[in-house]
C-alpha positions as CSV (number, residue, x, y, z in Angstrom):
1,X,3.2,-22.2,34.7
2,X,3.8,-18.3,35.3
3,X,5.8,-17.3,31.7
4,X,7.6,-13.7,31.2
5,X,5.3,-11.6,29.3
6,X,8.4,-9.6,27.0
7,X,9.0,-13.6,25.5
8,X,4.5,-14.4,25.1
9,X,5.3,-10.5,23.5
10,X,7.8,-11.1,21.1
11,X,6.5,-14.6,19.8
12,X,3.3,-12.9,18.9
13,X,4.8,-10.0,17.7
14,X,7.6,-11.4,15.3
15,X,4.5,-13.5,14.3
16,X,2.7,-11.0,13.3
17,X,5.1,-8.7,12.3
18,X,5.6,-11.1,9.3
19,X,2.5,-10.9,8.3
20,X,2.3,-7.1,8.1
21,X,5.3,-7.5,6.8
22,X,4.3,-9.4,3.8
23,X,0.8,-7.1,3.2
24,X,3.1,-4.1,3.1
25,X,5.9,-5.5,0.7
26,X,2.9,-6.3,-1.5
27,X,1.3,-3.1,-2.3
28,X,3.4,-2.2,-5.1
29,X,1.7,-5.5,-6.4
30,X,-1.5,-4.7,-5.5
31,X,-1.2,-0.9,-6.7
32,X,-0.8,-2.2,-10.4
33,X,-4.0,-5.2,-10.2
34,X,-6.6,-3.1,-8.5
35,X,-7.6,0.4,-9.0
36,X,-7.9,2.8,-5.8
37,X,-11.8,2.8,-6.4
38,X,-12.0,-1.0,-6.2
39,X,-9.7,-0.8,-3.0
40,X,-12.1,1.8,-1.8
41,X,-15.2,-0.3,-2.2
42,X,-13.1,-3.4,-0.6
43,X,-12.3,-1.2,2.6
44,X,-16.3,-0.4,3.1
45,X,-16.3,-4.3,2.7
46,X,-13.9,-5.0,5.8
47,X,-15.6,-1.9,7.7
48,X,-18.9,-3.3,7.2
49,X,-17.9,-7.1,8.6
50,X,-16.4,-4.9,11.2
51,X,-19.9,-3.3,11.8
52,X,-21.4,-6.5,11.8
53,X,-19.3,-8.4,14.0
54,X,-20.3,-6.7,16.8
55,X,-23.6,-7.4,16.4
56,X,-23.4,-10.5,15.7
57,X,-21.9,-11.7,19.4
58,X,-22.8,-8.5,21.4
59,X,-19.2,-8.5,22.4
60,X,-19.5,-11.2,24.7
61,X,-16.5,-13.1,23.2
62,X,-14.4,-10.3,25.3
63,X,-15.6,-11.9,28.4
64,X,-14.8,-15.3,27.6
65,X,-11.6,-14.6,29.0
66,X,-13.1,-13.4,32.4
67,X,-14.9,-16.5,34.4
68,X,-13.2,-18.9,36.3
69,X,-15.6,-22.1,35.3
70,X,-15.1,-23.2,32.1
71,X,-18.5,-24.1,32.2
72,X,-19.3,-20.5,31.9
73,X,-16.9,-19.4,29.3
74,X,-18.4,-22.3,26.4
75,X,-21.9,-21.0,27.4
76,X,-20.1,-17.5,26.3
77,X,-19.1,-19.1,23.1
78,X,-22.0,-21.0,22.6
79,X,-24.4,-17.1,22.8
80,X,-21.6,-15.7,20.6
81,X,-22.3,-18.6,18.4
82,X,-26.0,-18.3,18.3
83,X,-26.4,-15.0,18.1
84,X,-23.9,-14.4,14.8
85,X,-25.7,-17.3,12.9
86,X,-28.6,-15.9,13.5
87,X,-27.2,-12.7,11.9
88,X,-25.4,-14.3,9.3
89,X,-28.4,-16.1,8.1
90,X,-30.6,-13.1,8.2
91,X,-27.9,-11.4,5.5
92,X,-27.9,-14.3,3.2
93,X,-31.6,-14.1,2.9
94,X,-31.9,-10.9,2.3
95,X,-28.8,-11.4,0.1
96,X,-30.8,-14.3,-2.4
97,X,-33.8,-11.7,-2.4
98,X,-31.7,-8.9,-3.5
99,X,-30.0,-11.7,-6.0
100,X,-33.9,-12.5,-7.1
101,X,-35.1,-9.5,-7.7
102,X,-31.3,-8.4,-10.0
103,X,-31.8,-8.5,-13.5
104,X,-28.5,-10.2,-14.7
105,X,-25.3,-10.5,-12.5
106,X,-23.7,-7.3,-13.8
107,X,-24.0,-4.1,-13.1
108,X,-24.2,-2.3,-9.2
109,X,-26.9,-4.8,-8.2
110,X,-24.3,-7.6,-9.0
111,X,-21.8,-5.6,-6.8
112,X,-24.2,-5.7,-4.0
113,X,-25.1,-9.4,-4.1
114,X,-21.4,-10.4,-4.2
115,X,-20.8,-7.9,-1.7
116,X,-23.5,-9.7,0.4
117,X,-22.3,-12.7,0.3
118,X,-18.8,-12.2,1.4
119,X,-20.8,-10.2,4.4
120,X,-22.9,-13.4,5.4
121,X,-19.7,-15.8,5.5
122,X,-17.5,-13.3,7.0
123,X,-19.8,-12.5,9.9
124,X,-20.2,-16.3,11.0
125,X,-16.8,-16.5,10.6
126,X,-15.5,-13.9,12.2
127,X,-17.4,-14.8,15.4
128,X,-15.8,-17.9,15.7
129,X,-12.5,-16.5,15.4
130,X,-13.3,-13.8,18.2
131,X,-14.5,-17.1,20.4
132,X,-11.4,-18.8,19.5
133,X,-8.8,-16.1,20.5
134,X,-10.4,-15.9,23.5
135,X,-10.2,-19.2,24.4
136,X,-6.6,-19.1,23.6
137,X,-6.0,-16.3,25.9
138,X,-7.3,-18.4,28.6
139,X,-5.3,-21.0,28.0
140,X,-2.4,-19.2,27.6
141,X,-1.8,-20.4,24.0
142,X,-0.3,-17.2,22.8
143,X,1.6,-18.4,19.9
144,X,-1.3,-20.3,18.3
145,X,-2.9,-16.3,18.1
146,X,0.7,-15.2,16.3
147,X,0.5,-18.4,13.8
148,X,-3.1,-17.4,13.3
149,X,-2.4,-13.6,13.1
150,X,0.3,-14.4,10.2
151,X,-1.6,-17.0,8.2
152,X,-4.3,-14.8,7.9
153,X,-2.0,-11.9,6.2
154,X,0.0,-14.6,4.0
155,X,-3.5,-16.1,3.2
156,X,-5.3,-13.1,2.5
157,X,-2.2,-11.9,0.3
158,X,-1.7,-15.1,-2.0
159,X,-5.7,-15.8,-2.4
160,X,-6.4,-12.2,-3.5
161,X,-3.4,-11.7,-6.1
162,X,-4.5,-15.5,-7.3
163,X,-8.5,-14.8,-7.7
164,X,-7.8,-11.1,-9.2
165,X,-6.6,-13.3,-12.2
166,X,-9.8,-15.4,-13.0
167,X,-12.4,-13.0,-11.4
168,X,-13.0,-9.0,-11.0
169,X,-11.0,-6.8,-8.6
170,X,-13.4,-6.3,-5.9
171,X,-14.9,-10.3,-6.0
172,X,-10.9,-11.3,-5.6
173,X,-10.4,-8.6,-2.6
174,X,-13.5,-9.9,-0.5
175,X,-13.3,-13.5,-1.2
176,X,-9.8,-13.6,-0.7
177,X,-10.5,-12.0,3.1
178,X,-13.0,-14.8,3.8
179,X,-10.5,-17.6,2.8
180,X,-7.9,-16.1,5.2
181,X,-9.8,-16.5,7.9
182,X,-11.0,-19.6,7.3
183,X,-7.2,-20.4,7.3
184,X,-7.0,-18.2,10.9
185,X,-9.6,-20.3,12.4
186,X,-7.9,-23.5,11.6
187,X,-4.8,-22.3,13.3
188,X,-6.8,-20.9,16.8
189,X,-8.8,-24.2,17.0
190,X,-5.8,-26.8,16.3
191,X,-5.0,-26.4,20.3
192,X,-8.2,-25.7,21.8
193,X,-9.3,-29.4,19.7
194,X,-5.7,-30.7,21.2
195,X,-7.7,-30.4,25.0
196,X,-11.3,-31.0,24.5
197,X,-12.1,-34.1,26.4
198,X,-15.5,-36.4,26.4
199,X,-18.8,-34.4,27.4
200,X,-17.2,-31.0,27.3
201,X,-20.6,-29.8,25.7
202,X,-22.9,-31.0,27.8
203,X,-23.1,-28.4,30.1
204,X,-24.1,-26.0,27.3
205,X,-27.5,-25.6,27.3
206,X,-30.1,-22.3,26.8
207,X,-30.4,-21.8,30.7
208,X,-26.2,-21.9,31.1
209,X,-26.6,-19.2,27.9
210,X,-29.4,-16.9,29.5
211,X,-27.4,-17.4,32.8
212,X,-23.9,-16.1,31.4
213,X,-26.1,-13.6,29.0
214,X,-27.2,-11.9,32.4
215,X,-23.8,-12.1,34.4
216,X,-22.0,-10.3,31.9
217,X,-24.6,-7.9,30.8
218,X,-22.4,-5.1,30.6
219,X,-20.6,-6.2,27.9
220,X,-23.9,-5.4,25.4
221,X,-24.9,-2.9,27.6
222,X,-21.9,-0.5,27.1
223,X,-19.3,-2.9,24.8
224,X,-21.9,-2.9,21.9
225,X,-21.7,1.0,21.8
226,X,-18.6,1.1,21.9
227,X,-17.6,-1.1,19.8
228,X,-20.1,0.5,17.0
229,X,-19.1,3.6,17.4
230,X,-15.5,2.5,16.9
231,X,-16.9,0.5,13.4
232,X,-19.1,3.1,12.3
233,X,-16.5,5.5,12.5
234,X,-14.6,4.2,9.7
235,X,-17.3,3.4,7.9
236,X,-18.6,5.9,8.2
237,X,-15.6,8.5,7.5
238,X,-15.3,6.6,4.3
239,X,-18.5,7.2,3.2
240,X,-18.8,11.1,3.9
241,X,-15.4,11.4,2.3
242,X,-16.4,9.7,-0.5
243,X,-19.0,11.7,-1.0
244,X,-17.8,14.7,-0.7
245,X,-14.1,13.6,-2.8
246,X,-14.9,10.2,-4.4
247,X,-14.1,6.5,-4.4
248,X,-10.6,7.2,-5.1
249,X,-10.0,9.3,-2.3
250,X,-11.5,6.9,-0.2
251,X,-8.9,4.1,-1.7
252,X,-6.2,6.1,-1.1
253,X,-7.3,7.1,2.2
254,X,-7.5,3.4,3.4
255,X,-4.6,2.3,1.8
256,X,-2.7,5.8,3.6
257,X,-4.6,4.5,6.7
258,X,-3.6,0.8,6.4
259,X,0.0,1.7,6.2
260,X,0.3,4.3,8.8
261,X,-1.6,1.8,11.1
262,X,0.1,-1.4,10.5
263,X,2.2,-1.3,13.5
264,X,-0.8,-0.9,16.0
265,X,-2.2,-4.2,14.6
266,X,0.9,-5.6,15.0
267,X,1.0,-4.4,18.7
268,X,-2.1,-4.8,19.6
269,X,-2.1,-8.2,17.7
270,X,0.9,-9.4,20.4
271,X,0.3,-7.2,23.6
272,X,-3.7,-6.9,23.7
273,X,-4.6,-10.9,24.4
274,X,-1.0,-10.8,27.0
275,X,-2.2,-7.1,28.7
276,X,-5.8,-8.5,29.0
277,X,-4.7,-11.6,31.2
278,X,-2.5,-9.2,33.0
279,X,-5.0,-7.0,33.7
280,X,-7.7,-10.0,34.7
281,X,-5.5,-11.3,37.6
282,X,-3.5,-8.0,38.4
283,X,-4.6,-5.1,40.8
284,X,-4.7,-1.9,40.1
285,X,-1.6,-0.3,40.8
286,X,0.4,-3.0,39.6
287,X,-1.6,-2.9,35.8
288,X,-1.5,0.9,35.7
289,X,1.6,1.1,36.8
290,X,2.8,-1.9,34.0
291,X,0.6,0.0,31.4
292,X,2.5,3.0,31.9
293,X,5.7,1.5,31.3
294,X,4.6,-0.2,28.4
295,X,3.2,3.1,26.7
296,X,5.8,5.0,27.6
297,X,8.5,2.4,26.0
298,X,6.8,1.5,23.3
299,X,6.3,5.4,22.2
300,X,10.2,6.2,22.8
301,X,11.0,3.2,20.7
302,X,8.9,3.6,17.6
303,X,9.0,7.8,17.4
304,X,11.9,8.1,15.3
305,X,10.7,5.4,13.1
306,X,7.5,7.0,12.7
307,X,9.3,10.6,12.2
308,X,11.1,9.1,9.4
309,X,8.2,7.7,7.4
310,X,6.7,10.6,8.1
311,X,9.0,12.9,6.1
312,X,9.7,10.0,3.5
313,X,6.3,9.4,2.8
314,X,5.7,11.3,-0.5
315,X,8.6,10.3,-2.4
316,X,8.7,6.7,-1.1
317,X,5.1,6.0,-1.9
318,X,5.4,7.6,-5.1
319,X,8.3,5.4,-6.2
320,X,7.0,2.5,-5.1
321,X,3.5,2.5,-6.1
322,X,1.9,2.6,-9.6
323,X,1.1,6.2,-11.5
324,X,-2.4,5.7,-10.5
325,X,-1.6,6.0,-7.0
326,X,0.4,8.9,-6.9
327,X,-0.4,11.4,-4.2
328,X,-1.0,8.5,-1.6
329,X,2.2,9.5,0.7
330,X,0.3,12.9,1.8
331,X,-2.1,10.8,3.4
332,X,0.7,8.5,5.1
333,X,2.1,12.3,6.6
334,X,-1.1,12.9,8.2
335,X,-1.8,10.1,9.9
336,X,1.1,9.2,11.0
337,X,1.0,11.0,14.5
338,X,-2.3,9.8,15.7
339,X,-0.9,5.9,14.3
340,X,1.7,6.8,17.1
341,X,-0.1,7.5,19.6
342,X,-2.3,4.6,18.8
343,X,0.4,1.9,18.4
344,X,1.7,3.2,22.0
345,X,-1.7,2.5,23.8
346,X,-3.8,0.6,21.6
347,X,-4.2,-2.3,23.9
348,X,-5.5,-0.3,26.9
349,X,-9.0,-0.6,25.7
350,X,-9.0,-4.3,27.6
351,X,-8.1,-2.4,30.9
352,X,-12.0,-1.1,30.7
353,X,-13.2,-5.0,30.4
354,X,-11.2,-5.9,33.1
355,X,-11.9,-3.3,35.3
356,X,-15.7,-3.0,34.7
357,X,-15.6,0.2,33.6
358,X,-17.0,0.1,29.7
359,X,-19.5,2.9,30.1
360,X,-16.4,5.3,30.4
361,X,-14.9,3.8,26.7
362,X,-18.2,3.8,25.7
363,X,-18.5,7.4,26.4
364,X,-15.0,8.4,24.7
365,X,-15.6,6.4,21.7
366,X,-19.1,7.3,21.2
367,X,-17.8,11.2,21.5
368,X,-14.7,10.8,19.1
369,X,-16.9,9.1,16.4
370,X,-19.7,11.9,16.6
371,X,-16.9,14.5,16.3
372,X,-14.7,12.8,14.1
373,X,-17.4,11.9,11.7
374,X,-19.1,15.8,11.4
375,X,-15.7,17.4,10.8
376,X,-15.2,15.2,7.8
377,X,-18.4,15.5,6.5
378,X,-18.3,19.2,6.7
379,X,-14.8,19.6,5.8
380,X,-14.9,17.4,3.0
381,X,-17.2,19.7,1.3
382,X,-14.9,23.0,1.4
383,X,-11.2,22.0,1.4
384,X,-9.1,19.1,-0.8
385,X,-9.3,15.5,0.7
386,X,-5.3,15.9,1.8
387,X,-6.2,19.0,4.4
388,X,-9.2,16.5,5.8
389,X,-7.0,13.9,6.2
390,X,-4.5,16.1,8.3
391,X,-7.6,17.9,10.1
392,X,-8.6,13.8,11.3
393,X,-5.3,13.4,12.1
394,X,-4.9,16.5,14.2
395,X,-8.0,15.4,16.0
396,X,-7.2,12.1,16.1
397,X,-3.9,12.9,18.5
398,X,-5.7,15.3,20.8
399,X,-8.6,11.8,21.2
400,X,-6.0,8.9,21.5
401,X,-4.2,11.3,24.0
402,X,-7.3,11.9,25.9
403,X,-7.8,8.0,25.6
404,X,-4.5,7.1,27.8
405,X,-5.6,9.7,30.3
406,X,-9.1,8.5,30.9
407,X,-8.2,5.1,31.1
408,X,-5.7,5.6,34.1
409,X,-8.3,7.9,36.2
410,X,-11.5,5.8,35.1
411,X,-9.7,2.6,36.3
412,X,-7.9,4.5,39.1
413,X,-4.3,3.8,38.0
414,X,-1.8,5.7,39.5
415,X,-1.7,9.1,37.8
416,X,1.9,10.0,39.0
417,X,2.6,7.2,35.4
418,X,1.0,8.7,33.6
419,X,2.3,12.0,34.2
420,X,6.0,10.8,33.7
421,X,5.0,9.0,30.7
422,X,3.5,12.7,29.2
423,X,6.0,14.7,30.1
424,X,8.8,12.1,28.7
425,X,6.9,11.4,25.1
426,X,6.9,15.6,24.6
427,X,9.9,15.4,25.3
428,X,11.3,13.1,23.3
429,X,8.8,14.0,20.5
430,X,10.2,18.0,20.6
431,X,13.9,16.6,19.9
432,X,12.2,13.6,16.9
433,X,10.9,16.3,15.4
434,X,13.1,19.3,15.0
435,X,16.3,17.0,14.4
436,X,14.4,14.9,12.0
437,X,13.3,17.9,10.3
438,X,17.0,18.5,9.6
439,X,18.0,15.1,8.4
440,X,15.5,15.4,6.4
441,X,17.4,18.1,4.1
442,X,20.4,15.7,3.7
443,X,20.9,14.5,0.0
444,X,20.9,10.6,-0.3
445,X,18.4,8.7,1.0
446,X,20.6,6.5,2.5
447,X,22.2,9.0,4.2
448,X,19.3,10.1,5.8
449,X,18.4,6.6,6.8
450,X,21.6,6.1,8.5
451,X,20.8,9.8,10.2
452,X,17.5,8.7,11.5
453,X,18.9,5.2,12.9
454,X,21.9,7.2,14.7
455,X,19.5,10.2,16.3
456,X,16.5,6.9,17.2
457,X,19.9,5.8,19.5
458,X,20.9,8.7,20.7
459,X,17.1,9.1,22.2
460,X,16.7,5.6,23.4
461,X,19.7,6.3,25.3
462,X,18.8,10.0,26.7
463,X,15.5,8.1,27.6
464,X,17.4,5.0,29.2
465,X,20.2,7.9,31.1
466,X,17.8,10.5,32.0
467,X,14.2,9.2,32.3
468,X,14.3,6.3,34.0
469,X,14.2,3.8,30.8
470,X,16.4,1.6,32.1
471,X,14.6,0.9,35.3
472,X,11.5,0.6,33.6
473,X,12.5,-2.1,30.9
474,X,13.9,-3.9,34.0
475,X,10.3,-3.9,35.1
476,X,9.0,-5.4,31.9
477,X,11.0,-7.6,31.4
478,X,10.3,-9.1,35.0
479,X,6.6,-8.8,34.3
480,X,5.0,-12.4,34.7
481,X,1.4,-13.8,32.6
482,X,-0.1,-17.3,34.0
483,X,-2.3,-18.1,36.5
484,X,-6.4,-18.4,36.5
485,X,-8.5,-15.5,35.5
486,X,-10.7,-13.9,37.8
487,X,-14.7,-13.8,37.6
């Protein structure tokens, strides 16, 4: 049965809002167990499995969602399957003859074998959680994604505190990832197990998996790029500012970065697996035109917020987090915009599945991470890591903007949304902005906290009076997700 999306929406994102919740409220813990070069190191770690991942499965869990047949969708899983094993098995050999050829366990060859290991579990691992979200999405089983989503933050949170106590910083970090999504896995396969019936793998076989591997071509054709240079941007990021600034530039960076950026995996978390079977059964004008009103809400309601923490930053970070951190909350100020922008649109990449038009994202991504990359590499060399930061920031708004207008003419959405979705977020931003540049000189904190709450009301309601935001949560909230996906 049909179900209102703003309910699948806010299950998922209460869900997972919990669990960001409880990874934020921990880094003052986590500031005074692990140093920001350890943290550094740990977010190459979850870069790398990011890297991976996308190898290992080509991307073809994304169309798992897609076919009609069932039939189809497990020969999906089962190339996913194949293909990360295959991957994963090819690390941990590699990983036992680095471990072979290591003189003791210490040292940065140690690092390396640890960090190897982590990789090959994580990567098998990670595939089948891909496979299993996707079969959720298909059967509509949106709140076993949101159980999932905050298991693995409580999960991840509890097993790395606990192992940094008997074990070394970065050993505790990785490890404690792969345990959480062990723990993830459990919770997206406890209703898919609930429906198998007898002889549901029968029709799996190599010819079913060359058969889907040649319908859905696309997805390694263009998905794989795209995906990679998504991965390799971070990773790569990290690395050139690492070597231009350090490791504890980078762990500040990532932890600035994880922050800012919480609220897109939130969103994306709840609204990506809901938009994508919206955007699988929908036309055109009626997903651009539910895009566009999503966006456009979803920037009006979190800009204050994000103004706010914005100015905050500095001395909230600083209070809050150990001496060794200090200087983190510049970071937080300059990526805050372009963790806006991101958080309003973030789920619009699954309009290019949908829509067969990959080669387009492949072609923005592949462009942002080529220019992204080379103006921290050459910037890190001849300014501070705080003015590269703000230059990836600054470049990072002008992309994600680009990003929201590509998608609507590549998939020929109507472009009279996304022009009233533009003109109302400058809008809106101009007023954030300058009056949250005044509260910001008011004494007590608290004040100021009461002063940003009062002017985030005063613009939902301009928005609501004098944009058309009440007419367009009406349309949300009458926004529908059931029925079969299309091939």
């Amino acid at each position: 049965m049909a179900s209102r999306v703003v309910s699948r929406a806010a299950v998922l994102g209460a869900l997972t809002a919990a669990g960001q919740f409880i990874i934020v409220a921990t880094l003052p813990t986590y500031s005074r167990l692990f140093d920001p070069g350890r943290y550094g190191e740990y977010v190459v770690f979850v870069g790398t499995v990011g890297v991976v991942s996308v190898l290992a499965g080509l991307r073809y869990d994304s169309a798992i969602v897609l076919p009609r047949d069932d039939r189809m969708a497990r020969a999906l899983s089962a190339l996913v399957m194949v293909i990360a094993l295959a991957v994963a098995t090819a690390i941990g050999v590699a990983a036992l003859a680095l471990q072979s050829l290591a003189p003791s366990p210490s040292g940065a060859l140690g690092f390396e074998v640890s960090f190897a290991y982590g990789l090959t579990v994580a990567t098998a691992m990670s595939a089948l959680q891909r496979c299993l979200t996707s079969w959720c999405v298909r059967s509509s089983a949106f709140l076993a994604i949101g159980v999932g989503q905050f298991v693995f933050a409580l999960t991840a949170v509890v097993a790395q505190l606990s192992l940094v106590r008997v074990t070394a910083q970065l050993p505790a970090l990785i490890y404690g990832y792969v345990w959480a999504l062990g723990f993830q896995i459990i919770c997206l396969a406890a209703p898919m197990l609930a429906r198998l019936r007898p002889g549901w793998a029968r029709a799996v076989t190599w010819r079913s998996m060359r058969m889907a591997a040649r319908k859905y071509r696309r997805f390694p054709t263009y998905m794989v790029g795209y995906a990679l240079a998504s991965s390799a941007r971070d990773r790569l990021i990290q690395i050139v500012l690492g070597i231009g600034a350090g490791a504890d530039a980078v762990g500040r960076f990532g932890l600035g970065y994880r922050v800012a950026f919480a609220p897109n995996s939130l969103i994306y978390s709840a609204v990506s697996p809901i938009f994508f079977g919206i955007a699988s059964r929908g036309s055109r004008v009626g997903v651009g035109g539910f895009a566009a009103n999503l966006a456009e809400t979803t920037f009006i309601v979190l800009l204050v917020p994000y103004v706010a923490f914005a100015m905050e930053a500095p001395a909230v970070t600083d209070q809050l987090l150990s001496v060794r951190w200090h200087g983190t909350g510049v970071y937080l100020q300059a990526l805050a915009g372009p963790a806006l922008l991101l958080a309003a649109t973030c789920w619009m990449d699954r309009a290019f599945d949908s829509f067969r038009r990959q080669n387009a994202a492949f072609l923005l991504e592949a462009s942002f991470t080529l220019a992204s990359v080379t103006l921290v590499a050459v910037l890190s060399r001849l300014v501070d890591p705080v003015s590269v930061a703000w230059a990836f920031g600054t470049l990072g708004m002008i992309y994600y903007w680009t990003y929201f207008l590509v998608t609507f003419v590549a998939c020929e959405f109507p472009l009279a949304e996304f022009r009233h979705a533009c003109v109302t977020g400058a809008l809106a931003a101009a007023a954030a902005l300058s009056l949250g540049a005044l509260v910001h000189q008011l004494p007590a904190l608290g004040v100021r906290l009461a002063a940003y709450a009062l002017l985030m009301l005063v613009i939902i309601v301009c928005w609501a009076r004098f944009r058309q935001g009440a007419e367009r949560l009406r349309l949300l909230l009458q926004v529908r997700v059931g029925g079969e996906a299309r091939s």
